[in-house]
SEFI-892420 format. One line per 2 residues: number of its first residue (from 1); for each residue x, y negated, z negated of C-alpha. Coordinates in pm, 1 decimal. Each point is the difference from the previous one (the first is absolute). Last residue first. Example, Ala and Ser with C-alpha at 12.3 -4.5 7.8 and 13.67 -1.06 7.14 Angstrom:
2 = 1367.0 106.0 -714.0 | -137.0 344.0 -66.0
% end
This chain:
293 = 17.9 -3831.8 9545.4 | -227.2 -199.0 -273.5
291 = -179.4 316.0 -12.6 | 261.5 190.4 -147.0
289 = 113.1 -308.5 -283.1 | -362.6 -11.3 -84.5
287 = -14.6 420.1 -72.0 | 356.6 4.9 -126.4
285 = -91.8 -296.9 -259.3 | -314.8 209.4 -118.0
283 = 216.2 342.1 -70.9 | 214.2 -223.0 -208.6
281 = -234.8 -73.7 -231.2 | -32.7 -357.7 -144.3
279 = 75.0 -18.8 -370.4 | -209.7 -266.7 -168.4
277 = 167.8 -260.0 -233.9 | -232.3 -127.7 -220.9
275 = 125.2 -380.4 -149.1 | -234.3 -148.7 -255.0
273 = 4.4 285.8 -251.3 | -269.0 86.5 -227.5
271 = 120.0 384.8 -99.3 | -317.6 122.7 169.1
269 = 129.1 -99.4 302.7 | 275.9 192.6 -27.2
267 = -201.7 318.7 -35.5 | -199.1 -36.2 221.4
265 = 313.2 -56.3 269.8 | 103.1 313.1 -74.6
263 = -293.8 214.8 15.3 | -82.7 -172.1 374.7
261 = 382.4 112.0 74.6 | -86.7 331.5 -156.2
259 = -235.2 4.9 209.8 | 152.8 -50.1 313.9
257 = 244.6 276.8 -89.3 | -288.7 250.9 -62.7
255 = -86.3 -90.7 384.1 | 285.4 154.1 118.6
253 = -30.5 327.5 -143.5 | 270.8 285.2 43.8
251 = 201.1 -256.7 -89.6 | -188.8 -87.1 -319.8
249 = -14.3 324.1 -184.4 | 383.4 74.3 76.1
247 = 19.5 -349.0 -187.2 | -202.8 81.0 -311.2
245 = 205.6 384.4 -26.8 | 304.3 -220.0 1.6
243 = -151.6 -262.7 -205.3 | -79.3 289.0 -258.1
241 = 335.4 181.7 -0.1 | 156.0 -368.6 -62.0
239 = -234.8 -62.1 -312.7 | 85.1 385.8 -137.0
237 = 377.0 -73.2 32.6 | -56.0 -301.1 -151.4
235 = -204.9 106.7 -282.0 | 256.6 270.4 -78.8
233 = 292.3 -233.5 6.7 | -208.5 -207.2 -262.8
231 = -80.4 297.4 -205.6 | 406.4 107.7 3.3
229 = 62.7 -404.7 -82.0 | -190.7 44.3 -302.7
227 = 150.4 325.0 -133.4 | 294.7 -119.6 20.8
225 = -82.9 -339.3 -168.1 | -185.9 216.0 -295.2
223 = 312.9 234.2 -32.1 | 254.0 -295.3 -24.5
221 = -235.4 -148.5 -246.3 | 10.2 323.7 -229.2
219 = 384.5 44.2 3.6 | 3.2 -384.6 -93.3
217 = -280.0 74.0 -267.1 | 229.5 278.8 -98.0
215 = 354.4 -172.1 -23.9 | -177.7 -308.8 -189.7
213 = -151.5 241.2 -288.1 | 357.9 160.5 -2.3
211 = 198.4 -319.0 -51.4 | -281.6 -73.4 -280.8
209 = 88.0 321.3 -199.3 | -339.8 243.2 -30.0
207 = -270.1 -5.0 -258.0 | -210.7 292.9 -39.4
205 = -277.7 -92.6 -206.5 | -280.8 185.5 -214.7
203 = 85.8 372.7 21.8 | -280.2 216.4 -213.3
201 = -1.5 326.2 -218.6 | -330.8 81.8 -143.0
199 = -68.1 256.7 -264.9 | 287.0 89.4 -158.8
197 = -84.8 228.8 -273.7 | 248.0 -10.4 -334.0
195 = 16.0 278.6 -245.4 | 361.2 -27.4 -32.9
193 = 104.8 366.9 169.1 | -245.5 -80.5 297.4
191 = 224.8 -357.7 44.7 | 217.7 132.6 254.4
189 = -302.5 211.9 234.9 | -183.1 -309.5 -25.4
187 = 306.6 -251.0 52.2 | 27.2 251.0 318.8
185 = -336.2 -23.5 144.0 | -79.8 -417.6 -22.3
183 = 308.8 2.7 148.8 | -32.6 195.4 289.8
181 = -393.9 -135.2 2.4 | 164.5 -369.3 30.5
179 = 221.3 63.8 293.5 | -269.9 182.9 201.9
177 = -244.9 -325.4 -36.7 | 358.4 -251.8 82.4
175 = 62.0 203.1 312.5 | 28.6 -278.2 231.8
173 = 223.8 -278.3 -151.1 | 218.4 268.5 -190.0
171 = 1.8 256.0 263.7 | 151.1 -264.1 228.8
169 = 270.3 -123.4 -261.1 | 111.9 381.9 21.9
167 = -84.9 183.5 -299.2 | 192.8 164.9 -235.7
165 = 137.1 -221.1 -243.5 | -376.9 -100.2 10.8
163 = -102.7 294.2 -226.7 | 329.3 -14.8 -232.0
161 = -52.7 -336.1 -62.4 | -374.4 -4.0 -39.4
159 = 67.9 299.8 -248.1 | 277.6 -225.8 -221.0
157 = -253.6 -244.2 -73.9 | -308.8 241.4 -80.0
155 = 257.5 191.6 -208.8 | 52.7 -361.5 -199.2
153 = -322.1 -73.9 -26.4 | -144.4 356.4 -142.6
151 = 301.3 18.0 -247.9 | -134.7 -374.8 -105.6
149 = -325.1 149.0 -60.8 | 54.9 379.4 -120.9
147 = 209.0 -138.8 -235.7 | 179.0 206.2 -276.3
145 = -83.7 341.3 196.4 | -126.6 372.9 -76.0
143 = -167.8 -75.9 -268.3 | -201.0 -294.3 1.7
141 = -141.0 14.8 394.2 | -8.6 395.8 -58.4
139 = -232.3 -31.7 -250.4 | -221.1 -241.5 109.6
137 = -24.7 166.0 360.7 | -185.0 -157.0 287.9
135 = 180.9 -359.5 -55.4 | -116.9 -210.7 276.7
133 = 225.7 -136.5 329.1 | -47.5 -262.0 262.2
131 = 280.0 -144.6 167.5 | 78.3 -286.7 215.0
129 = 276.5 -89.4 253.9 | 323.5 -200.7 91.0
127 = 239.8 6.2 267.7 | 301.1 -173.5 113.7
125 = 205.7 73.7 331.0 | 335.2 123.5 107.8
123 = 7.6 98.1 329.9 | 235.9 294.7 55.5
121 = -228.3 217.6 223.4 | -61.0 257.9 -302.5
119 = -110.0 -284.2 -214.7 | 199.6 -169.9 -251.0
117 = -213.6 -149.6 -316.3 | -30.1 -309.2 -183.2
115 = -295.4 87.9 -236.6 | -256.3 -254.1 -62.0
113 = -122.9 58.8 -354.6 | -294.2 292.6 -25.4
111 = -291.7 -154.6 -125.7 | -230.3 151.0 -265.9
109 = -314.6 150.6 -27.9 | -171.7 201.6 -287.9
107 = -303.9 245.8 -8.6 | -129.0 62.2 -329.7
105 = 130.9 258.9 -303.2 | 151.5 -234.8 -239.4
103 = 166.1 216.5 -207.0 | -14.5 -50.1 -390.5
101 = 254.6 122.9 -242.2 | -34.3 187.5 -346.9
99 = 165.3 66.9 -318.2 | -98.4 258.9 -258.7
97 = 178.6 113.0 -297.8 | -53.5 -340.2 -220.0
95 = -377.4 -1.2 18.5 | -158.3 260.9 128.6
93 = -185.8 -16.3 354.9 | -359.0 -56.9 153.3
91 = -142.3 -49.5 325.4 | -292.5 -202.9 108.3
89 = -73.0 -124.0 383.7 | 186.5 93.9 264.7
87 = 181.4 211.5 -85.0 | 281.1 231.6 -88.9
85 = 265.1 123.5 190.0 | 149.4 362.0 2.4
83 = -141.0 269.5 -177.9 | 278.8 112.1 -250.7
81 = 141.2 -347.4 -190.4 | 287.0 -113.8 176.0
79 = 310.3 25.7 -271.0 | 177.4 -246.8 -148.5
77 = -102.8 38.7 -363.4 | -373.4 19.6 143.9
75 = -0.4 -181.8 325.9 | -344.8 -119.6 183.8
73 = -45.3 -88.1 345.6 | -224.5 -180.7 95.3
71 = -232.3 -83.0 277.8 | -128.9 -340.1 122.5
69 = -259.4 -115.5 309.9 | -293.0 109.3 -243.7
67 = 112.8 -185.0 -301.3 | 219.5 171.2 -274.9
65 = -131.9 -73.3 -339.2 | 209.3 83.3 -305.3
63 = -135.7 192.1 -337.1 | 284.1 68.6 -321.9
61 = 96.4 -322.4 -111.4 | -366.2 -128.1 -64.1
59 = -113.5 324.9 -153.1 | 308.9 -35.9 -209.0
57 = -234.7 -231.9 -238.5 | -325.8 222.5 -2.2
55 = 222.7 258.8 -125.4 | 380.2 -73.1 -210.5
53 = -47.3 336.8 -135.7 | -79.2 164.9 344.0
51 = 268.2 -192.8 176.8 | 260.3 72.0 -233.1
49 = -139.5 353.4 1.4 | 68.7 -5.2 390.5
47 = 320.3 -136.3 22.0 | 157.2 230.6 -289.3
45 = -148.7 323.3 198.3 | 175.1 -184.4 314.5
43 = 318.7 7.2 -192.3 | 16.7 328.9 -94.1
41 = -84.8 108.8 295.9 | 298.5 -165.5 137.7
39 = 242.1 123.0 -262.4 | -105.3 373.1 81.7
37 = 31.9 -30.0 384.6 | -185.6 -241.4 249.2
35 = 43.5 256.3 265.1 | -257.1 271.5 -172.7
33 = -324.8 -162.5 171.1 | 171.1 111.0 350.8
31 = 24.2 346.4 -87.0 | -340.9 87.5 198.8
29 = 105.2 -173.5 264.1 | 309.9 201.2 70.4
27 = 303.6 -77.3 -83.7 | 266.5 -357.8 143.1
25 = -263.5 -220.0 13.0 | 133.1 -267.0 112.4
23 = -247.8 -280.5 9.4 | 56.8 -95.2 331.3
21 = 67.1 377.9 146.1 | -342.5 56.1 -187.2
19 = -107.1 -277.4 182.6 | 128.8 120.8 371.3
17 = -174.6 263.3 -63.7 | -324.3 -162.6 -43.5
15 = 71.5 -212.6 340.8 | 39.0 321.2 209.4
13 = -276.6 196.1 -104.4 | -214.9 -345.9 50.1
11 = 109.2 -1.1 382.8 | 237.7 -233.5 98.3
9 = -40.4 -182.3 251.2 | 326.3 -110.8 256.3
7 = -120.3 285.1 257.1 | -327.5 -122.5 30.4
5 = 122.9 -336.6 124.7 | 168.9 137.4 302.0
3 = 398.5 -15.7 9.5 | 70.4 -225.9 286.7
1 = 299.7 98.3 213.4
% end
């Protein structure tokens, strides 16, 4: 079953603890400046008179620019600095203690590779897709995985496989809409711990084995000429129903015979011909042959 969108957002509660989970804070918040020890502080006093003696020249070194579609995420001695990412626009750090790393923050696409997959019916088939994720958390894009990109590919590969495993070759070619928002749904619910957002999840081709493509348009053909010679036997049996009601019509009416004759013969010699043959009634010949006695 579908899982509806608003179950795979998080809410902001959510997302800020799983940060502090990212940055592993292991006491309170409070006790969170105290986790660069003794030696660290030590060395981040160092850092920052270096930077004041060696001032307006370390000024240089010590501002970065993020632009509006980046965050990042700065390190001090390792560690994630507390408040999360930084930007955009102008952030600061100290020089030798600080490191930082930029996360592109817009939407990104990529194509799934065809995947050779076995669907419930035993028809093997290939499919391929898109994908559209963004990063929604800096920090847990950084710290929680190596690469949130390829790791993002490859589950997107293994999760059409596992989807379509399940499907019957029908499903596949009918149900593509319902196929993609099962997806779309559980690389959400996967990726939550990575700070990735799926937005769209789309199937592109499905391409099935040539001896199959000629089974079904056979199978289809056979089901167009059935169906075509069931209309036919229905037009005849309506045509026959009608010239029997036509000629119950007519013998209860000899002169409706006459005109049909008249109706016949109009309509041959419209048609240009040279040679008209009229039908004489019968009823006429009786008459002459009668009085002939």
């Amino acid at each position: 079953m579908h899982r509806p969108q608003e179950n795979s957002t998080k809410t902001p509660q959510q997302y800020s603890e799983l940060t502090i989970r990212a940055e592993g804070a292991a006491h309170s918040e409070g006790d969170a400046d105290t986790g660069l020890g003794v030696c660290g502080w030590i060395l981040v006093t160092f850092s920052f008179i270096f930077t004041l003696l060696t001032f307006p020249f370390s000024i240089w070194m010590c501002i970065k620019i993020v632009k509006e579609y980046e965050r990042a995420i700065i390190f001090r001695l390792g560690r994630i600095l507390k408040g999360g990412a930084k930007g955009p626009g102008l952030f600061f750090i100290l020089p030798c203690t600080d490191s930082f790393i930029k996360v592109d923050m817009r939407t990104i696409s990529f194509d799934i590779p065809p995947q050779e997959i076995l669907t419930k019916d035993s028809v093997t088939i290939n499919v391929d897709g898109v994908v559209y994720y963004r990063v929604q958390n800096a920090t847990l894009a950084v710290a929680n995985i190596t690469n949130a990109d390829s790791a993002t590919r490859l589950l997107a590969q293994t999760t059409l496989r596992n989807v379509l495993g399940t499907k019957n070759l029908s499903q596949i070619l009918s149900d593509r809409e319902e196929i993609a928002h099962n997806m779309q749904a559980t690389l959400d619910d996967a990726t939550d711990n990575w700070g990735i957002k799926v937005e769209r999840v789309e199937i592109k081709d499905v391409k099935l084995p040539i001896q199959l493509q000629r089974a079904m348009a056979a199978e289809a053909e056979a089901a167009r000429e059935a169906r075509a010679k069931v209309i036919a036997a229905e037009g005849e049996m309506n045509a026959s129903r009608a010239l029997k009601e036509a000629s119950m019509v007519i013998t209860e009416s000899p002169a409706a015979l006459q005109l049909r004759y008249l109706q016949t013969l109009n309509t041959i010699a419209a048609e240009k011909n040279s040679t008209i043959v009229f039908p004489l009634p019968i009823d006429m010949l009786q008459g002459i042959l009668g009085a002939k006695r």
